[in-house]
N, CA, C and O atoms as CSV, one atom per row, in Angstrom:
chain,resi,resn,atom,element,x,y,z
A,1,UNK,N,N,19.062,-53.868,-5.866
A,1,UNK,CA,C,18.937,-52.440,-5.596
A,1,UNK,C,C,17.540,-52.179,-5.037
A,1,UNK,O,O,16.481,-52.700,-5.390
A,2,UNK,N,N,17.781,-51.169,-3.996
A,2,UNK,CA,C,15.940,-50.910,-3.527
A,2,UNK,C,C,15.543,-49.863,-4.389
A,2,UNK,O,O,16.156,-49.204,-5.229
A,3,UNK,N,N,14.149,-49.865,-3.910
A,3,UNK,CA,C,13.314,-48.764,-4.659
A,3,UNK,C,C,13.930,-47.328,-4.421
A,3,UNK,O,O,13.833,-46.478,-5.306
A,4,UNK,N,N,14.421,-47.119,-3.492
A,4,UNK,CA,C,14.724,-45.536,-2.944
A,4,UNK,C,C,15.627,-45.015,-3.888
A,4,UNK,O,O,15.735,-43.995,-4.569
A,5,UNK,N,N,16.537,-46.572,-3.602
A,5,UNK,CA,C,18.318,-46.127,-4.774
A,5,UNK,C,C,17.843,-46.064,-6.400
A,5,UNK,O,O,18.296,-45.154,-7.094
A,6,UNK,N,N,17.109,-46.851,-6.861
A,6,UNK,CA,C,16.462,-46.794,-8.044
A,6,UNK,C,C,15.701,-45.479,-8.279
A,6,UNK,O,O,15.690,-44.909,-9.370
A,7,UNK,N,N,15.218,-45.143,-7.443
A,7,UNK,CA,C,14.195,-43.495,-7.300
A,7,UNK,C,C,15.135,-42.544,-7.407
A,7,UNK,O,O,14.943,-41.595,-8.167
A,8,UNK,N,N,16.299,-42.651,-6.657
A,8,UNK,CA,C,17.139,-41.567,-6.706
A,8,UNK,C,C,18.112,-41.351,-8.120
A,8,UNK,O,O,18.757,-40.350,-8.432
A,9,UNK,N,N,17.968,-42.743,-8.904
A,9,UNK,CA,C,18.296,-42.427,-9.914
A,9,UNK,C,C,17.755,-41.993,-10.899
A,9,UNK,O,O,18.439,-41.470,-11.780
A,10,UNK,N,N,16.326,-42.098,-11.014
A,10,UNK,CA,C,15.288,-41.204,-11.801
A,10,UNK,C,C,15.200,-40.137,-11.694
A,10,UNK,O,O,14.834,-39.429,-12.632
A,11,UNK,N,N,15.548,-39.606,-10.351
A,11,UNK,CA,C,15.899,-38.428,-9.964
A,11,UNK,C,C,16.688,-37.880,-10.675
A,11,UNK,O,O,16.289,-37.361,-11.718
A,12,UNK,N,N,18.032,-37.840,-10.311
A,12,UNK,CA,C,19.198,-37.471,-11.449
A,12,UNK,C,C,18.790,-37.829,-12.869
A,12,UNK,O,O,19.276,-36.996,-13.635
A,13,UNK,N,N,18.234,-38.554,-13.374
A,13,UNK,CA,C,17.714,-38.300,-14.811
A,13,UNK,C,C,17.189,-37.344,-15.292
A,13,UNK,O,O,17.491,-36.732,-16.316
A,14,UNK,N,N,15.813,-37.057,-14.070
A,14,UNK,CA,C,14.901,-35.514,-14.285
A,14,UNK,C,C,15.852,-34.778,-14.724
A,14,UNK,O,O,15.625,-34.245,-15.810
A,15,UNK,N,N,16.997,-34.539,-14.166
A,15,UNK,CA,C,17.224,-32.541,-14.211
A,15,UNK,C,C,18.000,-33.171,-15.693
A,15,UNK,O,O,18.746,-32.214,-15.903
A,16,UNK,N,N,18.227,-33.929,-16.571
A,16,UNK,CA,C,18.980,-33.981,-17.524
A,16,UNK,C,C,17.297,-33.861,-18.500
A,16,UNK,O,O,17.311,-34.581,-19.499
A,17,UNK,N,N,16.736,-33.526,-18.411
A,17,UNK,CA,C,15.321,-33.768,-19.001
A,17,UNK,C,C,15.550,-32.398,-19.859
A,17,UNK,O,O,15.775,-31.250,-19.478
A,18,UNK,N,N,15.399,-32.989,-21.232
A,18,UNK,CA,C,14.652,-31.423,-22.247
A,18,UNK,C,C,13.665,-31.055,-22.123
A,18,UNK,O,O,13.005,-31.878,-22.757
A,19,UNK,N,N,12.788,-30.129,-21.610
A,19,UNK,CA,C,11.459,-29.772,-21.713
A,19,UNK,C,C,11.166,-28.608,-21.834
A,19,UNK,O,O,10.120,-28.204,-21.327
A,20,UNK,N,N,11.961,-27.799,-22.497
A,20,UNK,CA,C,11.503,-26.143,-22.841
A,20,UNK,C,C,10.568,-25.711,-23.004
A,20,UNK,O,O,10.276,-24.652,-22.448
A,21,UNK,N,N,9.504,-26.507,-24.035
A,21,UNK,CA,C,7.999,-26.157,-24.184
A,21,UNK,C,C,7.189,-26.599,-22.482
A,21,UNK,O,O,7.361,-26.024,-21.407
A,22,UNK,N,N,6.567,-27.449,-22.701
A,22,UNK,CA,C,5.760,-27.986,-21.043
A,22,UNK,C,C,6.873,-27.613,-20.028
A,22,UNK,O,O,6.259,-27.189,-19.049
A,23,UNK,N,N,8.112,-27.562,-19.791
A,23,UNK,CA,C,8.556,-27.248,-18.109
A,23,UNK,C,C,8.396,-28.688,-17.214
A,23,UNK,O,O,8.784,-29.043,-16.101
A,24,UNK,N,N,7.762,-29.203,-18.101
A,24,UNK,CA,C,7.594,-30.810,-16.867
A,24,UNK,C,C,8.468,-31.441,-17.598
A,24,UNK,O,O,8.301,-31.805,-18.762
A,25,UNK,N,N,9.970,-31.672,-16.550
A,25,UNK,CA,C,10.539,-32.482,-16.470
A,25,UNK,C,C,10.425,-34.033,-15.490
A,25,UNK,O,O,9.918,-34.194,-14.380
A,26,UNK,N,N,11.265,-35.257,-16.604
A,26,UNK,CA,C,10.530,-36.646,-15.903
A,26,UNK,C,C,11.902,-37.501,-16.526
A,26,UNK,O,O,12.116,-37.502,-17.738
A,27,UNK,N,N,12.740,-38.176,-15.626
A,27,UNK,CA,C,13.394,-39.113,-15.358
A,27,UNK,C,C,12.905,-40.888,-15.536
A,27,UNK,O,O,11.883,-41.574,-15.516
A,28,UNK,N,N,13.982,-40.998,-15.665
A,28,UNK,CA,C,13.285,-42.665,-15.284
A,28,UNK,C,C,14.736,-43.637,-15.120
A,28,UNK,O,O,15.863,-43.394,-15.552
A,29,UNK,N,N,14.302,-44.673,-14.424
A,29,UNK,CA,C,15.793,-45.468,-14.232
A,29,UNK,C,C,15.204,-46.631,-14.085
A,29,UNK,O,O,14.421,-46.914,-13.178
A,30,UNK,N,N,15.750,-47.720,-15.440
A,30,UNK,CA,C,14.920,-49.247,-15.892
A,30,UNK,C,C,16.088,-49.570,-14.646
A,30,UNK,O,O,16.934,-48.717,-14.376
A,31,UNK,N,N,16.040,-50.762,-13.995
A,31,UNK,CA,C,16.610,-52.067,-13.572
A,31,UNK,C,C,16.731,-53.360,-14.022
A,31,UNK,O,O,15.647,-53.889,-14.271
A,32,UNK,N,N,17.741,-54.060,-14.212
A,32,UNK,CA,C,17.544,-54.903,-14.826
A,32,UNK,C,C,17.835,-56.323,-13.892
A,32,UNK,O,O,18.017,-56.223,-12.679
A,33,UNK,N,N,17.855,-57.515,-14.518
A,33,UNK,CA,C,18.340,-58.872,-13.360
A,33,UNK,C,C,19.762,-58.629,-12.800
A,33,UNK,O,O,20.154,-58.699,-11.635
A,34,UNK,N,N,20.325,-58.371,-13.757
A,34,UNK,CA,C,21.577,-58.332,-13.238
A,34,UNK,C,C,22.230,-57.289,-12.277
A,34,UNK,O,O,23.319,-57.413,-11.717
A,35,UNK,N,N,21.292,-56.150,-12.180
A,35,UNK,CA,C,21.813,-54.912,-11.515
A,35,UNK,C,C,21.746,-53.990,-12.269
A,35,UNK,O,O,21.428,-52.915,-11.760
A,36,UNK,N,N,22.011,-54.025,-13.758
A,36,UNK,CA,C,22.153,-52.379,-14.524
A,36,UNK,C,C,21.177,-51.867,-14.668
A,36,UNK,O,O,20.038,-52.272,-14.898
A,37,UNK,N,N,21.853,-50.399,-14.457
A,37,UNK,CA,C,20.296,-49.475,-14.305
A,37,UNK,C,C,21.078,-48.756,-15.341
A,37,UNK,O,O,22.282,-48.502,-15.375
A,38,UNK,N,N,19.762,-48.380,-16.498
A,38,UNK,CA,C,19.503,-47.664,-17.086
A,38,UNK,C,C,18.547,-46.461,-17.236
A,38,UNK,O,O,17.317,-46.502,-17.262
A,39,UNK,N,N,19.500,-45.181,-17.345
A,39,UNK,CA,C,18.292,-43.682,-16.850
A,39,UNK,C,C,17.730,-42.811,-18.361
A,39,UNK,O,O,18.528,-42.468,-19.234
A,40,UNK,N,N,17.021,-42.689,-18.400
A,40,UNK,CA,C,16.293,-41.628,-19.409
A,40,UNK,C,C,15.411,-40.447,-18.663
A,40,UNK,O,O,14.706,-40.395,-17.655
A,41,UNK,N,N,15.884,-39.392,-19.845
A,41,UNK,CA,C,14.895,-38.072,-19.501
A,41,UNK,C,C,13.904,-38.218,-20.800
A,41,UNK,O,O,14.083,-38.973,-21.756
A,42,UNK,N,N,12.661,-37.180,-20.567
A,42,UNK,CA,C,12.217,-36.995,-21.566
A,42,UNK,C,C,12.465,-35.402,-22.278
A,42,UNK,O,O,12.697,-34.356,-21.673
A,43,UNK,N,N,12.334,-35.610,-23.721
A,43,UNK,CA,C,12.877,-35.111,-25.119
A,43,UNK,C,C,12.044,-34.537,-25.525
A,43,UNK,O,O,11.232,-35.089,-26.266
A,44,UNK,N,N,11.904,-32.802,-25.085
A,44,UNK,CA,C,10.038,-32.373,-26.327
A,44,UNK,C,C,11.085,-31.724,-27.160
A,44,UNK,O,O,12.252,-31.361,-27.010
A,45,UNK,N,N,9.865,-31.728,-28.440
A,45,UNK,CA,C,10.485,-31.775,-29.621
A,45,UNK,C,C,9.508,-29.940,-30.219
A,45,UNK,O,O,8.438,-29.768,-29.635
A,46,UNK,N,N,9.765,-29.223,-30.871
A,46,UNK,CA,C,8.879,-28.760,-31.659
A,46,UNK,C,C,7.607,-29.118,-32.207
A,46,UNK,O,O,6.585,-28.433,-32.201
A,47,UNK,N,N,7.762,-30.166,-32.642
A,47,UNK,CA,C,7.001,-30.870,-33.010
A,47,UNK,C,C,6.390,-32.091,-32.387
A,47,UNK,O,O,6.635,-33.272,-32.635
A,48,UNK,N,N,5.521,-31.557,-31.502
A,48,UNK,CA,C,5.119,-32.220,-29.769
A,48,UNK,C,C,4.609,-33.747,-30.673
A,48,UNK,O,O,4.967,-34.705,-29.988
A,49,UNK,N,N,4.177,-34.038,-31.465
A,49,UNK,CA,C,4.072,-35.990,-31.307
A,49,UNK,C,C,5.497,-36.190,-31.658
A,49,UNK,O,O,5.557,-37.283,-32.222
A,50,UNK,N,N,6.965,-35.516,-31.576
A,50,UNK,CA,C,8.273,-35.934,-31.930
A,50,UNK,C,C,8.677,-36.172,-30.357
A,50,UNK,O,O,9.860,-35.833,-30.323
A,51,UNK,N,N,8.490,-36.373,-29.715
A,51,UNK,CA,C,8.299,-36.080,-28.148
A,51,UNK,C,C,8.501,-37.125,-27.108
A,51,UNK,O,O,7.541,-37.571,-26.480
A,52,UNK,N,N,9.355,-37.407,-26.968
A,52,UNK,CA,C,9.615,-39.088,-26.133
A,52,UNK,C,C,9.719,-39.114,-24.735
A,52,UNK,O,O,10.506,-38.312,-24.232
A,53,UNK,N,N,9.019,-39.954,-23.922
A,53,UNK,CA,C,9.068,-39.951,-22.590
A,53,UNK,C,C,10.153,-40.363,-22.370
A,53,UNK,O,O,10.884,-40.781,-23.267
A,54,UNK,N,N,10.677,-40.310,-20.395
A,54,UNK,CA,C,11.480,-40.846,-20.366
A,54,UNK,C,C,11.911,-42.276,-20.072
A,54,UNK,O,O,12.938,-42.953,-20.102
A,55,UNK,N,N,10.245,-42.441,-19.685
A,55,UNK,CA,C,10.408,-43.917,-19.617
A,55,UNK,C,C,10.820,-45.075,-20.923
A,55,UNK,O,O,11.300,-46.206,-20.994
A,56,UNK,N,N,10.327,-44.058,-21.832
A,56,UNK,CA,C,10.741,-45.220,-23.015
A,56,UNK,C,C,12.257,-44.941,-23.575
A,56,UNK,O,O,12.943,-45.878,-23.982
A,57,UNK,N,N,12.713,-43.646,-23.568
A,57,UNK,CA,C,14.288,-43.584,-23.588
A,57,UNK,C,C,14.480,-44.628,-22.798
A,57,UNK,O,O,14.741,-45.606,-23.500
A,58,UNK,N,N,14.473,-44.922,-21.502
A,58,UNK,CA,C,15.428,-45.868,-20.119
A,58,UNK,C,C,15.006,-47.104,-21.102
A,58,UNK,O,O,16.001,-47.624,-21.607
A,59,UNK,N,N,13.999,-47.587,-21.419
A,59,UNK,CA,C,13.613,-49.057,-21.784
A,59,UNK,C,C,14.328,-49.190,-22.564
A,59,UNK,O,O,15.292,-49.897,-22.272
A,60,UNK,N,N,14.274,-48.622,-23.920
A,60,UNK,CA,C,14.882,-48.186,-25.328
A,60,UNK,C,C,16.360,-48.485,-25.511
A,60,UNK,O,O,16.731,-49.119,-26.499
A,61,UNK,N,N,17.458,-47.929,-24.334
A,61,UNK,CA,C,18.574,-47.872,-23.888
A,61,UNK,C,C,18.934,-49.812,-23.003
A,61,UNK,O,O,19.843,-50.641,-23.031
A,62,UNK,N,N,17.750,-49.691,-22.434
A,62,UNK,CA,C,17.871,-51.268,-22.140
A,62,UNK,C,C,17.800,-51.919,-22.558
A,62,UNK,O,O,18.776,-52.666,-22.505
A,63,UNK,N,N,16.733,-52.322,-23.331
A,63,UNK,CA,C,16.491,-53.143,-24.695
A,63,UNK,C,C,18.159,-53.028,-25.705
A,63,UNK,O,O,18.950,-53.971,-25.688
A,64,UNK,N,N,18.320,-52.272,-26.174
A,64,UNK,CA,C,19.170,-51.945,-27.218
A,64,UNK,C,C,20.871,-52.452,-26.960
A,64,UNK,O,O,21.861,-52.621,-27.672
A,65,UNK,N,N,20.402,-52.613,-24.971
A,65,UNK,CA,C,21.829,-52.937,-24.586
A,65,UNK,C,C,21.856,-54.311,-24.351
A,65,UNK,O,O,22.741,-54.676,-23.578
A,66,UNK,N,N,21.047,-55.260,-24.859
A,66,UNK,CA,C,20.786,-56.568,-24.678
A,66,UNK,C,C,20.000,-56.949,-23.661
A,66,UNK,O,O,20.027,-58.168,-23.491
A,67,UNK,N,N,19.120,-56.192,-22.718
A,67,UNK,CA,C,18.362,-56.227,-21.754
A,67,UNK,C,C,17.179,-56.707,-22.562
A,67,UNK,O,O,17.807,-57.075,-23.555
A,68,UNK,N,N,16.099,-56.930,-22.807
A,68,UNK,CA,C,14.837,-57.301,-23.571
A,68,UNK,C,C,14.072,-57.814,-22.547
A,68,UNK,O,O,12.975,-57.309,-22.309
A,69,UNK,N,N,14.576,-58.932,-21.775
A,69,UNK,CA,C,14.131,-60.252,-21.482
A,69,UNK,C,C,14.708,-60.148,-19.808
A,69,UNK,O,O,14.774,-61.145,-19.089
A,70,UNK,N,N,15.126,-58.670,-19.325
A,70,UNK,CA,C,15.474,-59.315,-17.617
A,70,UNK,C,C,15.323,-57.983,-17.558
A,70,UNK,O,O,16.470,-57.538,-17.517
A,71,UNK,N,N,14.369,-56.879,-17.524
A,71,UNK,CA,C,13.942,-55.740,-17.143
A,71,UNK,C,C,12.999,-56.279,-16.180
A,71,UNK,O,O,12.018,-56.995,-16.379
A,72,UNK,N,N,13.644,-55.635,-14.705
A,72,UNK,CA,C,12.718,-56.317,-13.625
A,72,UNK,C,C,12.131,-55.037,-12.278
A,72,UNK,O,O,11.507,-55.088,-11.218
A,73,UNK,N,N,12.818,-53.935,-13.167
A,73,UNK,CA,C,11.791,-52.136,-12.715
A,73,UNK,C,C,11.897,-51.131,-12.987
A,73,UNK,O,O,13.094,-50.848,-12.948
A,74,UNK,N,N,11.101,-50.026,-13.376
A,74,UNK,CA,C,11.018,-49.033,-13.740
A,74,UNK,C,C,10.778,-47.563,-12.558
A,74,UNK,O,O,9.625,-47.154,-12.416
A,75,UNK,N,N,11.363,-47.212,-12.164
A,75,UNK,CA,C,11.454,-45.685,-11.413
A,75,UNK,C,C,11.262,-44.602,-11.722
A,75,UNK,O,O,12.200,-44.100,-12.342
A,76,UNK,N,N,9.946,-43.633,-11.468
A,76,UNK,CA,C,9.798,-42.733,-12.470
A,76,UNK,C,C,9.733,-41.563,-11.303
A,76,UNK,O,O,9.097,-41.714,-10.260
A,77,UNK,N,N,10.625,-40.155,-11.695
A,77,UNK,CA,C,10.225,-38.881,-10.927
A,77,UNK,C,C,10.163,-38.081,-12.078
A,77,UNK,O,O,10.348,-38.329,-13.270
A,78,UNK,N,N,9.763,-36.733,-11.256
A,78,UNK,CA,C,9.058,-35.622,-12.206
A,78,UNK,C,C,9.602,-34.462,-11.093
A,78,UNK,O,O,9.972,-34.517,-9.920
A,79,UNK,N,N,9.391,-32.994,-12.459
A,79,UNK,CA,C,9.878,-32.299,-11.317
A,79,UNK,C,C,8.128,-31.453,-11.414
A,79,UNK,O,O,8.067,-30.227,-11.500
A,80,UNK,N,N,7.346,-31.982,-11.396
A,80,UNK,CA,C,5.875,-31.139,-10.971
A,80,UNK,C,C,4.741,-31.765,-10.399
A,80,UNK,O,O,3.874,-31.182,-9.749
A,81,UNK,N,N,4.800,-33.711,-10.825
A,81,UNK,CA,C,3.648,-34.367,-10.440
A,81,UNK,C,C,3.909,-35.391,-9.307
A,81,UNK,O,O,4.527,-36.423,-9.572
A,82,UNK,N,N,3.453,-35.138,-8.034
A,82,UNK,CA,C,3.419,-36.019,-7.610
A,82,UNK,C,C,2.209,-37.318,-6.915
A,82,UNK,O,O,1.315,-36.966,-6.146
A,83,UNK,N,N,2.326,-38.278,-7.194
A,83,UNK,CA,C,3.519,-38.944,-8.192
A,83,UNK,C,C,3.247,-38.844,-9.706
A,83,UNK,O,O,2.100,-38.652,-10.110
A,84,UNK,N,N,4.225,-38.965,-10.493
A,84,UNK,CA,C,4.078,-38.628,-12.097
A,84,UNK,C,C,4.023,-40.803,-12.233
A,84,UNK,O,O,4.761,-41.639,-11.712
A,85,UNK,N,N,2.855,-40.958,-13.121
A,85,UNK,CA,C,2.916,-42.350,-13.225
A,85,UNK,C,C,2.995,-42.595,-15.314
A,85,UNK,O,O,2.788,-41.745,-16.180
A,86,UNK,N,N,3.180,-43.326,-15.390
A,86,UNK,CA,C,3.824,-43.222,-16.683
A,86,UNK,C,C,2.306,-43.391,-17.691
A,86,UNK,O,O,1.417,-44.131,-17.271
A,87,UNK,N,N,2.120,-42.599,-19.095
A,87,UNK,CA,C,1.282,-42.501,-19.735
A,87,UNK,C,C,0.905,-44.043,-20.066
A,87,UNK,O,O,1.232,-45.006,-19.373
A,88,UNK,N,N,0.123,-44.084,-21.306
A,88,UNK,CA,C,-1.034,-44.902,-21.744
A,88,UNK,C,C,0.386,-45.220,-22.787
A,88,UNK,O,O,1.166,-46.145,-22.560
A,89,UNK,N,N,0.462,-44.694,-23.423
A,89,UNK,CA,C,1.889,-45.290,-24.616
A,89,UNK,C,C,3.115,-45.826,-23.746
A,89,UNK,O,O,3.697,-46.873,-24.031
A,90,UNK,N,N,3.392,-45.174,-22.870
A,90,UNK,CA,C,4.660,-45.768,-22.261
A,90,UNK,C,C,4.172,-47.029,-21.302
A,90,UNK,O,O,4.831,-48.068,-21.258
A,91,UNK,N,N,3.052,-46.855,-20.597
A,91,UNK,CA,C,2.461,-48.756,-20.209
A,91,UNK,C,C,2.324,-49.513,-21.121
A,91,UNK,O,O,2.447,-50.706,-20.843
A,92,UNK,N,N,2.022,-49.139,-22.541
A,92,UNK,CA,C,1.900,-50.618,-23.398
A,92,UNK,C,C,3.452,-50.742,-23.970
A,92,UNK,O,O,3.725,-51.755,-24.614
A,93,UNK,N,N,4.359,-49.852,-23.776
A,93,UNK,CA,C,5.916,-50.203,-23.969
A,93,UNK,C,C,6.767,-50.750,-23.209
A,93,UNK,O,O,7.721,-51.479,-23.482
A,94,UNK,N,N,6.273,-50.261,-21.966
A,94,UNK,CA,C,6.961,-51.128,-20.620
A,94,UNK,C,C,6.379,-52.602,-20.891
A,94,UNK,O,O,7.253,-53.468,-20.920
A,95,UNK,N,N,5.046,-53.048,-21.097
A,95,UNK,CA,C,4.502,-54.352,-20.953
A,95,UNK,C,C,4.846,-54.796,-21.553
A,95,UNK,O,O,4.918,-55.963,-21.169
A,96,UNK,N,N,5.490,-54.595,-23.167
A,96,UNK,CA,C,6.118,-55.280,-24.386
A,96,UNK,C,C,6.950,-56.233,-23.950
A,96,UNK,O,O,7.127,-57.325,-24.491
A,97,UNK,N,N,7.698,-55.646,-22.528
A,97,UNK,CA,C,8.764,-56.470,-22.324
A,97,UNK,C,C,8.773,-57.432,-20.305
A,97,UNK,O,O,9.429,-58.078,-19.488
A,98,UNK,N,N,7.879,-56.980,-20.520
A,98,UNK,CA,C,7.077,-58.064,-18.935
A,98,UNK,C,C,5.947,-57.709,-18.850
A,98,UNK,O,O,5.581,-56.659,-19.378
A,99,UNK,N,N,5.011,-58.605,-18.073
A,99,UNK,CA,C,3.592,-58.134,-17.202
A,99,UNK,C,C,3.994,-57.691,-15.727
A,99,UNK,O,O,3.396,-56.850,-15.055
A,100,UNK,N,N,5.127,-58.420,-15.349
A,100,UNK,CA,C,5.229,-58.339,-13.489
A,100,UNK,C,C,6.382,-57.591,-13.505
A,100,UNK,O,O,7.234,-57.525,-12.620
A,101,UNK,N,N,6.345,-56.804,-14.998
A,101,UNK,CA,C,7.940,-55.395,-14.110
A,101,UNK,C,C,7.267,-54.612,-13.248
A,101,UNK,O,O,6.075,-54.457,-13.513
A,102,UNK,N,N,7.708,-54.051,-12.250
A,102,UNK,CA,C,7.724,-53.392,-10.783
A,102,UNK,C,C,7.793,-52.167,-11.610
A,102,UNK,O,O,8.597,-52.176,-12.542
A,103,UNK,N,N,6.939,-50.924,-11.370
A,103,UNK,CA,C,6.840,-49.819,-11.829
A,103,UNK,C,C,6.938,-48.487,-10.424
A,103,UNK,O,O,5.829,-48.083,-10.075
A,104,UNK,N,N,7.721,-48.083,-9.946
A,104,UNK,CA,C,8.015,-47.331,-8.471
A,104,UNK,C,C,7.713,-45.904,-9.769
A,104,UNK,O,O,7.786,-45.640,-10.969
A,105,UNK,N,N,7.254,-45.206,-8.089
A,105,UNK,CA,C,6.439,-43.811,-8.530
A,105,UNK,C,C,6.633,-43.121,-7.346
A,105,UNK,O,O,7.018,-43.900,-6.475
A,106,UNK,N,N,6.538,-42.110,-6.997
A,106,UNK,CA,C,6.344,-41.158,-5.669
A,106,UNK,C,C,6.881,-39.631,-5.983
A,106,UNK,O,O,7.606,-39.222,-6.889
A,107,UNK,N,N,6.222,-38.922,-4.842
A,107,UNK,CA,C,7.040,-37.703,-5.042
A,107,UNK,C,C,8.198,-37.305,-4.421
A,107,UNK,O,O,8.780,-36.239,-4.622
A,108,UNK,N,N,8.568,-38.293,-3.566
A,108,UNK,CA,C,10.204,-38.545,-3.421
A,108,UNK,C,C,10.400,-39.575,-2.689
A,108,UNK,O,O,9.574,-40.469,-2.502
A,109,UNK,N,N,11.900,-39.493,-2.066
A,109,UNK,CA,C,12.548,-41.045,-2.142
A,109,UNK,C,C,11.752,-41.533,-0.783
A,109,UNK,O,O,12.053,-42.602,-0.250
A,110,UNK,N,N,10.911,-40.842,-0.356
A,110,UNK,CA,C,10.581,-41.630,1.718
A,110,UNK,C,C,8.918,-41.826,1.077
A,110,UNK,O,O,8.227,-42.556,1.787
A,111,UNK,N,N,8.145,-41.201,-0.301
A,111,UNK,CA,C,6.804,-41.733,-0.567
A,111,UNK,C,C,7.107,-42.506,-1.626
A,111,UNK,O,O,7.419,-41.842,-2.615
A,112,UNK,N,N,7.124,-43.581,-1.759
A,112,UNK,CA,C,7.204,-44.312,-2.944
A,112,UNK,C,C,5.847,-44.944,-2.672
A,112,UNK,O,O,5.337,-44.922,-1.552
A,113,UNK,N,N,5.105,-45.681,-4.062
A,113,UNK,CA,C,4.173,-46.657,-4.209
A,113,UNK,C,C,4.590,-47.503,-5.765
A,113,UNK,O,O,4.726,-47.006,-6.883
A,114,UNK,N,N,4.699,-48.694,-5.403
A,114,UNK,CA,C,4.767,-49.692,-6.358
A,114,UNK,C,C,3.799,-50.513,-6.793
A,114,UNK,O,O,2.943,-51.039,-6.082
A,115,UNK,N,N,3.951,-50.653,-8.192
A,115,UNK,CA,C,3.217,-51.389,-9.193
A,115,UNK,C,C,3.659,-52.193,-9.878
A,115,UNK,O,O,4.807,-52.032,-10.293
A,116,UNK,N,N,2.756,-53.587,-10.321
A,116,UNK,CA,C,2.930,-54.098,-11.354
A,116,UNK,C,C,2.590,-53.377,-12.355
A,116,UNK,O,O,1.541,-52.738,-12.436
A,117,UNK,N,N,3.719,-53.456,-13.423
A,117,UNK,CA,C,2.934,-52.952,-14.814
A,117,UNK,C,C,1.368,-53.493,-14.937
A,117,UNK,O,O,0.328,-52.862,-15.130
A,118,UNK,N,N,1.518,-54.358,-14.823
A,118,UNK,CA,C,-0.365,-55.294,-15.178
A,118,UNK,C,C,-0.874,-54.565,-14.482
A,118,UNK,O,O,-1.870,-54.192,-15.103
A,119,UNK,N,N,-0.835,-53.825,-13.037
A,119,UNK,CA,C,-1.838,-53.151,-12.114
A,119,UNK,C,C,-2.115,-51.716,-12.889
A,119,UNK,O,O,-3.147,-51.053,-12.780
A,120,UNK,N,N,-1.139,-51.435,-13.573
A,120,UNK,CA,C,-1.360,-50.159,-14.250
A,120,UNK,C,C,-1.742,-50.141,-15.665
A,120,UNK,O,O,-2.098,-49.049,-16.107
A,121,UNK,N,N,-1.735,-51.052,-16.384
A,121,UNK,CA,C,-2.229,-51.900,-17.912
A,121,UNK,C,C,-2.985,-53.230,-17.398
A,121,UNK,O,O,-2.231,-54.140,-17.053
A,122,UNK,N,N,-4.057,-53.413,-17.322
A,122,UNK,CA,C,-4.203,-54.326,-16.837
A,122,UNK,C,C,-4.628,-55.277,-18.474
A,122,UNK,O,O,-4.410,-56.487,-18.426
A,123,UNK,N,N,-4.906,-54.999,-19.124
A,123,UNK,CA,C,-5.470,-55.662,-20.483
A,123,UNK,C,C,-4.494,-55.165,-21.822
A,123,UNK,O,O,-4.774,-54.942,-23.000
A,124,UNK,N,N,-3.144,-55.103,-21.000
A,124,UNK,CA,C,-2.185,-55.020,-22.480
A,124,UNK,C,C,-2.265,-55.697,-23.346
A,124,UNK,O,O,-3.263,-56.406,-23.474
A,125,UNK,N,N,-0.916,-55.724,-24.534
A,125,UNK,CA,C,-1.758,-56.638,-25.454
A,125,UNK,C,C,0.185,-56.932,-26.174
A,125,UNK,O,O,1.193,-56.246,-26.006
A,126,UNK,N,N,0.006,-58.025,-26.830
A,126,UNK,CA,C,1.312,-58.371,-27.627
A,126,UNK,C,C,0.844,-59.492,-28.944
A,126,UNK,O,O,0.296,-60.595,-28.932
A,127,UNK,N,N,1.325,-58.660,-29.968
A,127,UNK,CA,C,1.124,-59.478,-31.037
A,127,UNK,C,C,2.154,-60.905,-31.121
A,127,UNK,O,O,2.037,-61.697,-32.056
């Protein structure tokens, strides 16, 4: 799958996004070796540290579906930042599970810029 088709599925994640409090809605769509893409929105809560991005829903959903070990990109849109690149908690969650996952960002499908997770964590860490 290319980056665009992967983008466009982060896309369609956004508008499924809870965000009543902040208004910034954010998508995400993991890829995996085999082809499955998995999409997450993010979840604010009342209780804003209850509050989950959407990048770690998509991982979360991958992981959980036997993915762990062949997550090979992450696609992230927003409906306010462009590009929205994924926080400081959600890079050391993406890295949990590669250094060289491909992290796509832009403010839509014709600007994309790609990353290694490592380019964006560069000194992660795993116990």
């Amino acid at each position: 799958m290319d980056n665009k088709t992967l983008f466009r599925r982060a896309e369609v994640a956004c508008e499924r996004a809870y965000a009543p409090y902040s208004g910034f809605r954010v998508g995400a769509a993991v890829l995996t070796a085999s082809g499955e893409v998995f999409e997450g929105a993010n979840v604010e809560n009342s209780s804003y540290g209850a509050t989950i991005c959407a990048e770690r829903v998509a991982v979360s959903k991958a992981v959980t579906e036997g993915h762990k070990d062949d997550i090979v990109a992450v696609a992230i849109a927003s409906s306010g930042v462009d590009p929205a690149f994924p926080c400081g908690i959600c890079r050391q969650f993406i890295f949990e599970f590669g250094d060289d996952i491909r992290v796509i960002v832009g403010k839509d499908d014709s600007h994309l810029e790609e990353y290694s997770i490592s380019e964006l964590l560069p000194h992660g860490f795993r116990l």
